[in-house]
C-alpha positions as CSV (number, residue, x, y, z in Angstrom):
1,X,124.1,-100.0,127.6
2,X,120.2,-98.5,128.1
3,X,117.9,-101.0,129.7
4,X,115.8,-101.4,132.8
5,X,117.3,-101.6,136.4
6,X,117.0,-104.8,138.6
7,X,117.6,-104.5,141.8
8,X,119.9,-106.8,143.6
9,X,118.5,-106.2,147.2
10,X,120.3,-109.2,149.5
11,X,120.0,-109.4,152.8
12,X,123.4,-109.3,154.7
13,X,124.5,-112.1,156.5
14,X,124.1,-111.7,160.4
15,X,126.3,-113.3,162.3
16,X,126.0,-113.8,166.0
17,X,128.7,-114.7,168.8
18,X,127.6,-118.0,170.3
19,X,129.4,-119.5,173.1
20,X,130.2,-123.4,173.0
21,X,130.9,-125.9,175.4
22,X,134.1,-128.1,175.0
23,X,132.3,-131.0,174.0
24,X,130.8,-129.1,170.5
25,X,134.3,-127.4,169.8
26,X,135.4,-130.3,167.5
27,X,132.2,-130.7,165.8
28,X,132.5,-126.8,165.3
29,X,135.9,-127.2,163.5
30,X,134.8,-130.1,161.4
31,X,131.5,-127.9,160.2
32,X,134.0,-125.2,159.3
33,X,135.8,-128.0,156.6
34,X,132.6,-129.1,155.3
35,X,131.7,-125.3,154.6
36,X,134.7,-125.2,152.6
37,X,134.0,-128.2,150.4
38,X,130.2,-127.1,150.0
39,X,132.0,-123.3,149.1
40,X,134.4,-125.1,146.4
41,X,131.8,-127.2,145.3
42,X,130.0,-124.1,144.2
43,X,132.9,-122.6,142.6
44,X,133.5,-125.7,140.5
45,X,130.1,-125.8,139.4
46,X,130.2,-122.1,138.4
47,X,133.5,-122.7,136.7
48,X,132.2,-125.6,134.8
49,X,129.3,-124.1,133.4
50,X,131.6,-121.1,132.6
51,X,133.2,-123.3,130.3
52,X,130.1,-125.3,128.7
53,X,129.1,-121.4,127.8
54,X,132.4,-121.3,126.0
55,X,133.1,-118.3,128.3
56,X,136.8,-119.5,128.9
57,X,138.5,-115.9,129.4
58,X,141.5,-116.3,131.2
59,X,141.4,-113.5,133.5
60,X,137.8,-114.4,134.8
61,X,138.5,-117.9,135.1
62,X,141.6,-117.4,136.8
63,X,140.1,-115.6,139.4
64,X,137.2,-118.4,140.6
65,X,141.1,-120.6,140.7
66,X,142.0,-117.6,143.1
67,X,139.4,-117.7,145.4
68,X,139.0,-121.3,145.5
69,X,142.8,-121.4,146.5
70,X,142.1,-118.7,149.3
71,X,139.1,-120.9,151.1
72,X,141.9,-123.1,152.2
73,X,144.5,-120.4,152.7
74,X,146.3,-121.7,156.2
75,X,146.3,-118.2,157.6
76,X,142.5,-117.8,157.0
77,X,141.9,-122.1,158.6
78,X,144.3,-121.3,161.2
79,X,143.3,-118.5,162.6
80,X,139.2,-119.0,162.4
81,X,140.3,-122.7,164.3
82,X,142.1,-121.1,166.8
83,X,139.3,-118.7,167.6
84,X,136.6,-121.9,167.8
85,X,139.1,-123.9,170.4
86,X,140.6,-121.1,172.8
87,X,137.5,-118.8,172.6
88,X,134.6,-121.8,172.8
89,X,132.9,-119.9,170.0
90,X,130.7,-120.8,166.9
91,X,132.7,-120.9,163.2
92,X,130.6,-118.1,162.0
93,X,131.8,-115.8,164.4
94,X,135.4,-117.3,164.5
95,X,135.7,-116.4,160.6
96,X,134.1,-112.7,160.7
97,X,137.2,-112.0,163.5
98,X,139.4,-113.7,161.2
99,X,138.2,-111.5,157.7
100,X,138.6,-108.8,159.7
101,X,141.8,-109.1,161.0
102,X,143.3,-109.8,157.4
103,X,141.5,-107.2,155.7
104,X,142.4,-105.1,158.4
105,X,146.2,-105.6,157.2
106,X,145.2,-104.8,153.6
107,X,143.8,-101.9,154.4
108,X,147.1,-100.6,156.7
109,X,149.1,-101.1,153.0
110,X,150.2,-97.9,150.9
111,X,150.1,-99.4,147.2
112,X,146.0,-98.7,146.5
113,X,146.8,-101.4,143.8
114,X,147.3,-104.2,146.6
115,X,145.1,-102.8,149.5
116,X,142.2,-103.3,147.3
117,X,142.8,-106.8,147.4
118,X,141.4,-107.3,150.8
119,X,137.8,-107.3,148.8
120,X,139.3,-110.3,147.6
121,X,139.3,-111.7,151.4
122,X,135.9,-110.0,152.1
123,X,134.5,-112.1,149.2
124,X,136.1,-115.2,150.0
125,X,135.0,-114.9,153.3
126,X,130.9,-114.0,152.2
127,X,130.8,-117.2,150.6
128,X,132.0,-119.3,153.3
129,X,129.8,-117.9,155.8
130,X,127.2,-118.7,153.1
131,X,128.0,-122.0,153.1
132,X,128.1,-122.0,157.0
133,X,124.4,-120.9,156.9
134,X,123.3,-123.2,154.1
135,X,122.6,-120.4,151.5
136,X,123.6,-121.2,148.0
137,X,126.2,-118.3,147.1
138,X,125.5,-117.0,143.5
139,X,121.8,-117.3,143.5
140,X,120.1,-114.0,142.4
141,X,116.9,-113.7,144.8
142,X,114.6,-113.1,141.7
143,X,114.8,-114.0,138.1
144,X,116.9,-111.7,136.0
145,X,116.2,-110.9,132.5
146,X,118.6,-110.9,129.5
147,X,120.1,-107.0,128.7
148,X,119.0,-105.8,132.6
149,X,121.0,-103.3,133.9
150,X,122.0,-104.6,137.9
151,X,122.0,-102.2,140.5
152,X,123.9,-103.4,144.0
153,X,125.9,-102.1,146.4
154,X,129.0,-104.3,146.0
155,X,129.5,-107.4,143.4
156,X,132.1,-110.3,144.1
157,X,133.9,-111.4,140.9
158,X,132.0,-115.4,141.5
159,X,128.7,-113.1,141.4
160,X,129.5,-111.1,138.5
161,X,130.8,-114.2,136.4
162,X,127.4,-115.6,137.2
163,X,125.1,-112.6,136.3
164,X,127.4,-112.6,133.3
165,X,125.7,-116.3,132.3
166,X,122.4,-114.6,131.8
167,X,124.1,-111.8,129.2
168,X,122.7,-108.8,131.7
169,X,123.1,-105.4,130.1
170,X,125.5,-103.5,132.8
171,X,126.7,-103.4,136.3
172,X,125.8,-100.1,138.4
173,X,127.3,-100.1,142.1
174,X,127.6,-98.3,145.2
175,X,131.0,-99.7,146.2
176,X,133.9,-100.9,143.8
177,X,136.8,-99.5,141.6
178,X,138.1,-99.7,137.9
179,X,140.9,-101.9,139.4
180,X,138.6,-104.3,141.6
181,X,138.7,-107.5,140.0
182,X,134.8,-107.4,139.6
183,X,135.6,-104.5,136.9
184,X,138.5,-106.8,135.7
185,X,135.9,-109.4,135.1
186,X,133.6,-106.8,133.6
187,X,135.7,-105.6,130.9
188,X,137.5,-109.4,130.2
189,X,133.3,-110.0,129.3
190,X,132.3,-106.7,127.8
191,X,129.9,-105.7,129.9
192,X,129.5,-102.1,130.3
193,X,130.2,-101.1,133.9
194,X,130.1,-98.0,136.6
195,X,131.3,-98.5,140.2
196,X,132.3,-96.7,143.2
197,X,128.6,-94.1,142.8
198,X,128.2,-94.6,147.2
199,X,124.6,-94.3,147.2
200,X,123.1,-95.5,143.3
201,X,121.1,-98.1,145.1
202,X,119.3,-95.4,146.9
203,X,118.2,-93.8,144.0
204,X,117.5,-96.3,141.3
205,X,114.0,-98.5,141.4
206,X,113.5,-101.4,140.0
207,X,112.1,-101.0,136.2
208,X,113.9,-97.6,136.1
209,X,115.2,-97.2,132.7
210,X,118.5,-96.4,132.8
211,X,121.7,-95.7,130.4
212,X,125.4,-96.9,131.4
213,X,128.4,-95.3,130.1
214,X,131.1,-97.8,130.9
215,X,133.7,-95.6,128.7
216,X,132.7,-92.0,130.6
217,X,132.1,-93.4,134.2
218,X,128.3,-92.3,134.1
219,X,124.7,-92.8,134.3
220,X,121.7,-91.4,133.0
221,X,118.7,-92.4,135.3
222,X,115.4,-92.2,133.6
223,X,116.9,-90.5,130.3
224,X,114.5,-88.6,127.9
225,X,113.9,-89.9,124.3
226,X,116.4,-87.6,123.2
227,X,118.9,-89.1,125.4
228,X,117.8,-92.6,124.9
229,X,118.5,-92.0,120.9
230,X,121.6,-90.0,121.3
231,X,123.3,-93.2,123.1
232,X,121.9,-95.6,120.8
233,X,124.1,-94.4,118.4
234,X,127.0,-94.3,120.3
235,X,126.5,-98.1,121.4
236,X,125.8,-98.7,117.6
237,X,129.4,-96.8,117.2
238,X,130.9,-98.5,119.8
239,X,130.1,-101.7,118.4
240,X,131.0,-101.3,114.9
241,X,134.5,-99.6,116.4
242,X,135.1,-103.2,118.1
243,X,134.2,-105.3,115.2
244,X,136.9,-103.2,113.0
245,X,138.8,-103.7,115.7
246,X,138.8,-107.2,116.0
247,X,139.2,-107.8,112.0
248,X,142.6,-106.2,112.2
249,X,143.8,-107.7,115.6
């Protein structure tokens, strides 16, 4: 892909230990549950309009199913609930102790295959505290233009399916791997990606043009004319490689 970068700058969610009086503790629990609906609300929507863009790829779908399943996992409840009651604390903080605990077992596993899959937990957990805090999860910050090329430090797979709506060019990212299920989702919709670069978002300014080589694992920031025709043909290659490929399926 060779387009211009757009940033996805967000800000992180702070979250802050308050302290709660035993009156407020079962309000607290109850704000955690109507997160949660608010959270899988969001999903369905995203899911729906998935499918009214006839983007029904199993893989990608499957994984909004997966996440949605994990907001009401009963180690993920439990635990966050039993933080608000015997600690007297707020649900924000109870869940960030929570993610951290389980991802904290992920990470303490050997396969690299599985111990990625705390992102998983990481992601489901961003989107509840989102809902917690009344942001809508999945909103890009500024408008983003057909064939951009997103720069970020970390995608979520609900994030990616929704950039994925507005047929952006590429993904470019600090964090990630090719077995993340973001780059799952990225290949399931053909969109060139590179992930796992540490610091790309230090680099890369918005309106930079930029060329992705999802096949190579590179990038070519600010590329001469040379470069710029020198991939063009590759992507014209690449394309008429697929459509071949497709005819003899």
């Amino acid at each position: 892909a060779l387009g211009v970068a757009t940033r996805l700058d967000r800000a992180e969610v702070v979250v802050e230990r308050v302290h709660l009086p035993d009156s407020l503790l079962e309000s607290e629990v109850s704000r955690l549950y109507e997160a949660i609906t608010r959270a899988e609300s969001e999903v369905d929507e995203l899911h729906a309009s998935l499918v009214r863009d006839g983007k029904e790829e199993v893989e990608s779908l499957g994984l909004l199913v997966a996440h949605k399943h994990m907001l009401r996992d009963q180690m993920l409840l439990s635990e966050t609930e039993q933080h608000i009651r015997e600690e007297g604390v707020n649900a924000e903080w109870a869940l960030t102790m929570t993610v951290k605990h389980i991802t904290d077992i992920f990470e303490r596993m050997e396969d690299p295959f599985f111990r990625e899959r705390g992102e998983d937990v990481v992601h489901v957990g961003q989107l509840l505290l989102r809902a917690l805090s009344d942001e809508l999860p999945g909103e890009e910050p500024r408008p983003v233009a057909a064939g951009a090329i997103i720069i970020a430090d970390v995608l979520s797979p609900a994030e990616a399916l929704s950039l994925s709506r507005r047929e952006v060019g590429a993904f470019v990212l600090d964090g990630g791997t090719p077995t993340s299920h973001t780059a799952i989702i990225a290949r399931s919709l053909g969109i060139p990606a590179v992930m796992g670069l540490g610091r790309i978002t230090e680099l890369v300014g918005a309106g930079d043009r930029i060329i992705v080589d999802g096949t190579e694992g590179e990038i070519i920031l600010r590329p001469t004319q040379e470069e710029e025709v020198v991939y063009s043909r590759r992507a014209r290659r690449a394309r008429a490689f697929e459509r071949a490929l497709r005819q003899n399926r």
